[in-house]
Backbone atoms as SQL, in Angstrom:
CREATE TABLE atoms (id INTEGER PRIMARY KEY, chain TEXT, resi INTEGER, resn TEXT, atom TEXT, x REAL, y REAL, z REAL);
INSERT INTO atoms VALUES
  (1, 'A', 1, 'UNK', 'N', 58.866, 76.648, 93.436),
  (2, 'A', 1, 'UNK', 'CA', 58.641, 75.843, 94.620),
  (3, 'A', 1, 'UNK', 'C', 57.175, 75.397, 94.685),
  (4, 'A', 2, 'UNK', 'N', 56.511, 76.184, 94.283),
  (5, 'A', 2, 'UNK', 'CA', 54.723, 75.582, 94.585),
  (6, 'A', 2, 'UNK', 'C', 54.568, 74.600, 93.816),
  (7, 'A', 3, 'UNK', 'N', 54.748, 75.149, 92.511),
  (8, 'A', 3, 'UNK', 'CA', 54.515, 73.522, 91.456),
  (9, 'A', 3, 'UNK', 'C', 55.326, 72.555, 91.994),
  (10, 'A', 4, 'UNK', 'N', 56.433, 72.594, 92.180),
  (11, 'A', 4, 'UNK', 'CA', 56.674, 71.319, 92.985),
  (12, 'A', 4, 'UNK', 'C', 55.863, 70.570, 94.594),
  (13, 'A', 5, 'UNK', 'N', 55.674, 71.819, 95.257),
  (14, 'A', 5, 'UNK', 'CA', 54.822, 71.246, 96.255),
  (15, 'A', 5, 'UNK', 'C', 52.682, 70.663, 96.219),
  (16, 'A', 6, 'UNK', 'N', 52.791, 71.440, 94.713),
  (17, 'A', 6, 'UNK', 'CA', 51.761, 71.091, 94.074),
  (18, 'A', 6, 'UNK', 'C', 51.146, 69.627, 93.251),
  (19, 'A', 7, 'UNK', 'N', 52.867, 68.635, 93.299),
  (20, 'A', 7, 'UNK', 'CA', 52.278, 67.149, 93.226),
  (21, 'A', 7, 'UNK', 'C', 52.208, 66.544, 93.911),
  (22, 'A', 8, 'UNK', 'N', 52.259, 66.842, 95.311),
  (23, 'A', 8, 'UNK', 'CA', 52.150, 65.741, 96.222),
  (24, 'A', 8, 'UNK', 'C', 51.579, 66.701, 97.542),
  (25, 'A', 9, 'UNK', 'N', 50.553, 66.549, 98.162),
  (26, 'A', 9, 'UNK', 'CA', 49.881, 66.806, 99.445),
  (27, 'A', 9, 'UNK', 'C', 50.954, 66.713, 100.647),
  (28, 'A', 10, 'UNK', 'N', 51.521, 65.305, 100.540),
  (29, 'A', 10, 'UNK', 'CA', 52.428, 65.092, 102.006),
  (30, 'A', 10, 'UNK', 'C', 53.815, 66.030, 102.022),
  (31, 'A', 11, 'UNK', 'N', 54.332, 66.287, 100.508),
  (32, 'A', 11, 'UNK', 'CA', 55.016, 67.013, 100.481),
  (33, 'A', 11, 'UNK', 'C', 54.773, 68.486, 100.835),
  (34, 'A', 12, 'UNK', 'N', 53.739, 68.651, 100.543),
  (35, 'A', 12, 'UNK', 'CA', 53.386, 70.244, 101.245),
  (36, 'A', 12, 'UNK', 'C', 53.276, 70.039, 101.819),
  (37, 'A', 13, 'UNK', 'N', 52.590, 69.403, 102.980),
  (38, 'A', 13, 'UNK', 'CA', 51.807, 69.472, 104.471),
  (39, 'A', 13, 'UNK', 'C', 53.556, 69.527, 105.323),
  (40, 'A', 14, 'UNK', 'N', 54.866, 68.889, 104.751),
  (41, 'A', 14, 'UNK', 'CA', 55.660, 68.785, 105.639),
  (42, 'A', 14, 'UNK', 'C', 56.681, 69.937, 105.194),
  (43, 'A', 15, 'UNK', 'N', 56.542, 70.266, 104.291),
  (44, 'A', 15, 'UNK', 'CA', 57.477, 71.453, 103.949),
  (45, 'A', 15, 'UNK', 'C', 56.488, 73.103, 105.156),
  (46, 'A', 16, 'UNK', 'N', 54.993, 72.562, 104.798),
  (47, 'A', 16, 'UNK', 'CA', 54.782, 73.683, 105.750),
  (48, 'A', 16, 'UNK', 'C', 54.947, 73.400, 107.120),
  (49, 'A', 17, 'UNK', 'N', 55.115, 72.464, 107.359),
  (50, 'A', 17, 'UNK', 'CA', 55.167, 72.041, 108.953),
  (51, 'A', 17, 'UNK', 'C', 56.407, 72.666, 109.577),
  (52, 'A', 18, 'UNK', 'N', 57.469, 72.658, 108.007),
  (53, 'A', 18, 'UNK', 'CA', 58.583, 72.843, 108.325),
  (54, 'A', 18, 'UNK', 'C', 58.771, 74.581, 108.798),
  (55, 'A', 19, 'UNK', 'N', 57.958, 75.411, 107.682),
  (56, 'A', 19, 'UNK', 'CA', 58.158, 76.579, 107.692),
  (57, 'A', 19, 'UNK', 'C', 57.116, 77.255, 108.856),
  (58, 'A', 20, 'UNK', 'N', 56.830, 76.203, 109.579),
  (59, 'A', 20, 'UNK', 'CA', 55.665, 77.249, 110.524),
  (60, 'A', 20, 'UNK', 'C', 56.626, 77.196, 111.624),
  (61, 'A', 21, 'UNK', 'N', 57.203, 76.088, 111.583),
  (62, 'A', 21, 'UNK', 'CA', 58.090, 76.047, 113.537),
  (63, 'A', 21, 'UNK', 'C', 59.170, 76.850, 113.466),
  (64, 'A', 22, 'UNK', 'N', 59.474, 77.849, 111.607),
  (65, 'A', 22, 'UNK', 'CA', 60.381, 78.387, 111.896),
  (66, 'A', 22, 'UNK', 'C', 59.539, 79.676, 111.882),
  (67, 'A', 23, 'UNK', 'N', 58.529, 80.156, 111.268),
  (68, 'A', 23, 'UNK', 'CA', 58.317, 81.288, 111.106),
  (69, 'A', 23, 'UNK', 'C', 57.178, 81.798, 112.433),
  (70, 'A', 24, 'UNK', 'N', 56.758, 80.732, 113.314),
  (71, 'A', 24, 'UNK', 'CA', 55.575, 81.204, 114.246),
  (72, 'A', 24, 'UNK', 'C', 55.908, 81.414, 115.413),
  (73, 'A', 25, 'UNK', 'N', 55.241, 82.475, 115.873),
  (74, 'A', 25, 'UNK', 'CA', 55.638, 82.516, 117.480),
  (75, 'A', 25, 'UNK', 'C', 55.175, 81.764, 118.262),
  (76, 'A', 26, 'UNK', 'N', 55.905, 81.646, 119.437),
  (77, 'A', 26, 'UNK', 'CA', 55.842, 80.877, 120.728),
  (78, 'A', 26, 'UNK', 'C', 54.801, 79.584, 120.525),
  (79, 'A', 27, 'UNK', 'N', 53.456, 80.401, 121.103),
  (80, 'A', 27, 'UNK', 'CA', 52.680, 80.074, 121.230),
  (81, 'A', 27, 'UNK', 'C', 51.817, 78.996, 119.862),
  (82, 'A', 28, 'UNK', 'N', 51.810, 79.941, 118.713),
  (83, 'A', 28, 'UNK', 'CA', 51.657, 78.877, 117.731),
  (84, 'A', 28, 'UNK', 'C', 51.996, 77.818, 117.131),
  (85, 'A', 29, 'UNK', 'N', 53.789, 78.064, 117.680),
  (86, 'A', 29, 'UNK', 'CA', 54.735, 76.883, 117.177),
  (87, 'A', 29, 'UNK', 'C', 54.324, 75.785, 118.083),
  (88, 'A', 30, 'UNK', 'N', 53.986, 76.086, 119.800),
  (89, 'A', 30, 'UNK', 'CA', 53.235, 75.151, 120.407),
  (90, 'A', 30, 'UNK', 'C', 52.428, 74.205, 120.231),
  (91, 'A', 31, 'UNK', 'N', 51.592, 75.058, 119.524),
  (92, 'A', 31, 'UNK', 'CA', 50.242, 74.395, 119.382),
  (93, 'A', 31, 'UNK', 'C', 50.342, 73.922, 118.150),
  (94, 'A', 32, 'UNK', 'N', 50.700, 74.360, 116.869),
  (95, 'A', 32, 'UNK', 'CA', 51.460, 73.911, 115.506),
  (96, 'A', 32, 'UNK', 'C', 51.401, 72.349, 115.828),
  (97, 'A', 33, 'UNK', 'N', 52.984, 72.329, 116.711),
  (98, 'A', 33, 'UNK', 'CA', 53.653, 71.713, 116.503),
  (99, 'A', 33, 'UNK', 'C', 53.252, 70.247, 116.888),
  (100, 'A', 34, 'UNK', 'N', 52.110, 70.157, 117.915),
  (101, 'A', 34, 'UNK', 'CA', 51.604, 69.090, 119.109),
  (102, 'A', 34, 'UNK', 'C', 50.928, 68.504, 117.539),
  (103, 'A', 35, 'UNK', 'N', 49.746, 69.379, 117.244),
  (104, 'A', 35, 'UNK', 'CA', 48.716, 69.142, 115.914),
  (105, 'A', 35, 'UNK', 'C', 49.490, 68.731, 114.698),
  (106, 'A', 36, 'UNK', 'N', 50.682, 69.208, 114.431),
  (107, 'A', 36, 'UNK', 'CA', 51.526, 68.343, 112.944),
  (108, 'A', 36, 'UNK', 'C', 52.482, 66.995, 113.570),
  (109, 'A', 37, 'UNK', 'N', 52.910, 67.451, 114.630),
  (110, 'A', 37, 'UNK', 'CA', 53.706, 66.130, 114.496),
  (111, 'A', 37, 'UNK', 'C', 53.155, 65.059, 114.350),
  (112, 'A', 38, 'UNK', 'N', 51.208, 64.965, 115.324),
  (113, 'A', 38, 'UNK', 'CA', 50.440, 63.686, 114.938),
  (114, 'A', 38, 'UNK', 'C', 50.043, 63.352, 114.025),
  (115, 'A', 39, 'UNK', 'N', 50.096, 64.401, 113.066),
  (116, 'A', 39, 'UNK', 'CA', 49.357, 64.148, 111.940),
  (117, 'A', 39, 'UNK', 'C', 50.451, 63.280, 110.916),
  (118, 'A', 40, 'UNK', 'N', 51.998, 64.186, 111.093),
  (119, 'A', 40, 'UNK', 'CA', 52.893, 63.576, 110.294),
  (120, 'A', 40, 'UNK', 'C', 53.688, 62.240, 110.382),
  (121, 'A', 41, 'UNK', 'N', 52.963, 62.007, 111.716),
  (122, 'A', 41, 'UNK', 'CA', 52.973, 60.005, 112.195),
  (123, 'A', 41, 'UNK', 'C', 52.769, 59.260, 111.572),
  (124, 'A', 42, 'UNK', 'N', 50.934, 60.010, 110.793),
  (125, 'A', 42, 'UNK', 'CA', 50.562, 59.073, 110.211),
  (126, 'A', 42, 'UNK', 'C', 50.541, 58.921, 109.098),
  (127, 'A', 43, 'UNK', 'N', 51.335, 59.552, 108.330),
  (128, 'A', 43, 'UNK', 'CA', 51.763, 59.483, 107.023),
  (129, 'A', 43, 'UNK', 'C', 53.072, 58.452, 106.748),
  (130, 'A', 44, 'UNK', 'N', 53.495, 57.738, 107.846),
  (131, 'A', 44, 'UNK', 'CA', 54.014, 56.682, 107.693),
  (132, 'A', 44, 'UNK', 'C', 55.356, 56.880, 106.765),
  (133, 'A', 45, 'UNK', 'N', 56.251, 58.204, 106.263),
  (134, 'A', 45, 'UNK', 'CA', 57.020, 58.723, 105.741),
  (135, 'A', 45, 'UNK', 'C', 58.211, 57.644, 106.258),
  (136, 'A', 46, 'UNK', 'N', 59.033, 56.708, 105.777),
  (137, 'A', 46, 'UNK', 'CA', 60.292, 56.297, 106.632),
  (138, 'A', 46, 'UNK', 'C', 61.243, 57.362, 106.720),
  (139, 'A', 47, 'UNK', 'N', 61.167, 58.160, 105.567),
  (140, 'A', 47, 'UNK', 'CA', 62.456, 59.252, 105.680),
  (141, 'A', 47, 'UNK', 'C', 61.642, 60.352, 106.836),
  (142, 'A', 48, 'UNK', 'N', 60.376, 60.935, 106.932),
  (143, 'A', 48, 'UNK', 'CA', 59.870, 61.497, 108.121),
  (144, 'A', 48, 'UNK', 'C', 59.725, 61.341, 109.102),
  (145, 'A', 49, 'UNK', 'N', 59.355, 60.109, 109.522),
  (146, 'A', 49, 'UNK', 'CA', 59.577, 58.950, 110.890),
  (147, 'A', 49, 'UNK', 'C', 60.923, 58.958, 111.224),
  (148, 'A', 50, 'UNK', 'N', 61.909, 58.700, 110.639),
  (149, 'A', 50, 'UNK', 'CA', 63.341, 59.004, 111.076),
  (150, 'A', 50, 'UNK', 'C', 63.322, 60.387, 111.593),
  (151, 'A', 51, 'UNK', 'N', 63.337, 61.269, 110.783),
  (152, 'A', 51, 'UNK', 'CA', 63.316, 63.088, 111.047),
  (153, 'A', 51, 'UNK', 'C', 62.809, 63.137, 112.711),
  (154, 'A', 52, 'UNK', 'N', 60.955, 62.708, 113.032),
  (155, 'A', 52, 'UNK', 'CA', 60.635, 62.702, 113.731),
  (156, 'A', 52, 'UNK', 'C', 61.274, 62.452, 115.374),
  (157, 'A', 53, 'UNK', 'N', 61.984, 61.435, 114.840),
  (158, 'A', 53, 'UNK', 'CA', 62.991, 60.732, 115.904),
  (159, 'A', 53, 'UNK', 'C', 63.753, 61.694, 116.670),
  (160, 'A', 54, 'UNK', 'N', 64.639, 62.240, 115.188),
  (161, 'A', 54, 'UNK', 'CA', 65.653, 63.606, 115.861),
  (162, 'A', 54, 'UNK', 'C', 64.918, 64.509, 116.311),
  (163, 'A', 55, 'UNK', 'N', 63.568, 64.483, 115.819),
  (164, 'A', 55, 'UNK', 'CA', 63.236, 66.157, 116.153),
  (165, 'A', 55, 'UNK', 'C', 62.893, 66.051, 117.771),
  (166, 'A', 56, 'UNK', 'N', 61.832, 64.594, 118.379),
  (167, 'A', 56, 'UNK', 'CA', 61.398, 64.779, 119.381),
  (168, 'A', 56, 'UNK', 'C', 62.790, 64.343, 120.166),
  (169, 'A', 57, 'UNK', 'N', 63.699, 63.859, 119.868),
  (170, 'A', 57, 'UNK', 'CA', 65.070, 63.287, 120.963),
  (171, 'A', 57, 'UNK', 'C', 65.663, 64.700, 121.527),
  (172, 'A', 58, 'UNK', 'N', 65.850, 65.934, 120.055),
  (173, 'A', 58, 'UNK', 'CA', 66.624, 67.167, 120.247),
  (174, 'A', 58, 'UNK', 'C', 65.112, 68.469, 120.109),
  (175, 'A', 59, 'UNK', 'N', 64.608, 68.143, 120.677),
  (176, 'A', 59, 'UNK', 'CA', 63.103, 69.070, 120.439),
  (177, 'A', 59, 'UNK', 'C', 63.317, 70.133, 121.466),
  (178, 'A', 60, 'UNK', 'N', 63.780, 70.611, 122.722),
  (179, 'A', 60, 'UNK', 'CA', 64.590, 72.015, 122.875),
  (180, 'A', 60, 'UNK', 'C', 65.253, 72.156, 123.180),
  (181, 'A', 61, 'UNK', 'N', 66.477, 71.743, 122.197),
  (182, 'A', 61, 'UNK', 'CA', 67.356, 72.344, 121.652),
  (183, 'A', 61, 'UNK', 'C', 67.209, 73.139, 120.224),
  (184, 'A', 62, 'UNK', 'N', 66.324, 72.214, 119.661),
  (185, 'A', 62, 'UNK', 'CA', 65.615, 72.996, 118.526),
  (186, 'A', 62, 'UNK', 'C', 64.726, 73.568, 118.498),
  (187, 'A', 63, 'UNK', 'N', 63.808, 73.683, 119.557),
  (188, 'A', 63, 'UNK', 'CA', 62.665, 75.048, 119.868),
  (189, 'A', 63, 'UNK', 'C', 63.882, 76.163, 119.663),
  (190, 'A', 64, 'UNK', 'N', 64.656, 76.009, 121.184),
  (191, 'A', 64, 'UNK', 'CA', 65.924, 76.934, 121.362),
  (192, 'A', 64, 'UNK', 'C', 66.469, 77.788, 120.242),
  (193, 'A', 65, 'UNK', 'N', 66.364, 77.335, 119.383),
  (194, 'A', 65, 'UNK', 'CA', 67.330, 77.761, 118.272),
  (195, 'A', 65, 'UNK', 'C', 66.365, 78.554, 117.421),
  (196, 'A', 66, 'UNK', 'N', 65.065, 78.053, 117.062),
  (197, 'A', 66, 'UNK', 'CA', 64.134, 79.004, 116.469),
  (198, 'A', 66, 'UNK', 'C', 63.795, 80.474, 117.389),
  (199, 'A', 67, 'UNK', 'N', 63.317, 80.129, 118.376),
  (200, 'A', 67, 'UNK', 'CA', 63.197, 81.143, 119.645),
  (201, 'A', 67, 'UNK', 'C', 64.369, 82.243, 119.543),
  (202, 'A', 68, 'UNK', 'N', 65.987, 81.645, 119.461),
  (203, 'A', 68, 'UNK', 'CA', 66.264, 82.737, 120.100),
  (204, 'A', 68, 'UNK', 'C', 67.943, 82.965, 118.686),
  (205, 'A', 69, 'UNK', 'N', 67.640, 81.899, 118.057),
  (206, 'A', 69, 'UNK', 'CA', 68.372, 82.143, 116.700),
  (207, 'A', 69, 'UNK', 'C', 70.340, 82.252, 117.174),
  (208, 'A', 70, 'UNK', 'N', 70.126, 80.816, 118.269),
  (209, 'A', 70, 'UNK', 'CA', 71.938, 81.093, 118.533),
  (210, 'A', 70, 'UNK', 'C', 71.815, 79.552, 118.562),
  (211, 'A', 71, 'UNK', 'N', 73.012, 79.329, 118.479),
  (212, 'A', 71, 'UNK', 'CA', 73.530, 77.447, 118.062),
  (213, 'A', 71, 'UNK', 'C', 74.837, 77.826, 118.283),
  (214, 'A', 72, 'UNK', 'N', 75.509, 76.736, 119.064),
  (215, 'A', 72, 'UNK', 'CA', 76.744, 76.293, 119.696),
  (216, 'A', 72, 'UNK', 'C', 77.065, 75.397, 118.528),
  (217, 'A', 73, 'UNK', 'N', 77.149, 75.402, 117.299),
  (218, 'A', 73, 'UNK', 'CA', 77.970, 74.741, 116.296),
  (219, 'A', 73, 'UNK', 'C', 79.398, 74.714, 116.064),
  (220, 'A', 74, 'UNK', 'N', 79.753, 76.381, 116.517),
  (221, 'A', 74, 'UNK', 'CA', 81.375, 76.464, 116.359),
  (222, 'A', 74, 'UNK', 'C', 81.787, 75.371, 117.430),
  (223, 'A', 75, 'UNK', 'N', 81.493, 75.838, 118.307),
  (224, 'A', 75, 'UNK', 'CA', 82.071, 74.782, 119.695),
  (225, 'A', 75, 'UNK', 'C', 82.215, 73.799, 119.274),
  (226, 'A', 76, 'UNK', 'N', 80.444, 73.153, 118.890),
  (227, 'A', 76, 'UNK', 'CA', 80.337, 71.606, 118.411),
  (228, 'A', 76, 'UNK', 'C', 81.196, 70.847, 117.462),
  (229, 'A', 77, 'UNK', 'N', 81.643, 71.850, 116.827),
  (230, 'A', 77, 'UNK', 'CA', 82.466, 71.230, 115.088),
  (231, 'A', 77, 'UNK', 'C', 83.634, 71.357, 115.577),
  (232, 'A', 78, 'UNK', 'N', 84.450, 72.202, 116.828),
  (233, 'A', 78, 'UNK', 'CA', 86.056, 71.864, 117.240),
  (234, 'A', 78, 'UNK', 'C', 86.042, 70.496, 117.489),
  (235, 'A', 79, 'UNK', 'N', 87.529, 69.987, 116.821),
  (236, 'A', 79, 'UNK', 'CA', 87.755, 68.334, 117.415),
  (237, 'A', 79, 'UNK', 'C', 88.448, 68.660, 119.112),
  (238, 'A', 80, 'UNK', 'N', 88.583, 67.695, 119.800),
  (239, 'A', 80, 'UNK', 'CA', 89.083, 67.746, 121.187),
  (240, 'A', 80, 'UNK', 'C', 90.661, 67.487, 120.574),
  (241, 'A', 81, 'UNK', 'N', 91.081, 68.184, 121.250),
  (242, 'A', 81, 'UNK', 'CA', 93.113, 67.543, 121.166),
  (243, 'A', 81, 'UNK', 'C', 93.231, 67.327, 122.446);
């Protein structure tokens, strides 16, 4: 994994972005998160700029889920009859 995150900068900076909002508490994921998302604006990523979209539209629901490690997926994935 490093050598791969070792040719490209943006690719690390967002793979760690990725692994801090899962691995930090509260408070750091807070503050993390305010400080990477601006940064990862401006990297102008179209496939990250999309991401961005979902993340701030569903952003706690997905704090939620790091925090407290439960997701309503079963529910979500029943079809209605």
């Amino acid at each position: 994994m490093q050598q791969l995150l070792s040719l490209n900068s943006d690719l690390r900076f967002v793979y760690e972005l990725k692994e801090g909002l899962i691995t930090g508490t509260n408070v750091q994921v807070t503050l993390s998160k305010k400080i990477c998302l601006l940064k990862a604006k401006t990297l102008n990523i179209p496939e990250l700029n999309q991401a961005l979209i979902t993340f701030e539209k569903w952003e706690e629901e997905i704090t939620n889920y790091h925090r407290h490690r439960f997701t309503n997926a079963a529910v979500e994935g029943r079809k209605k009859q």
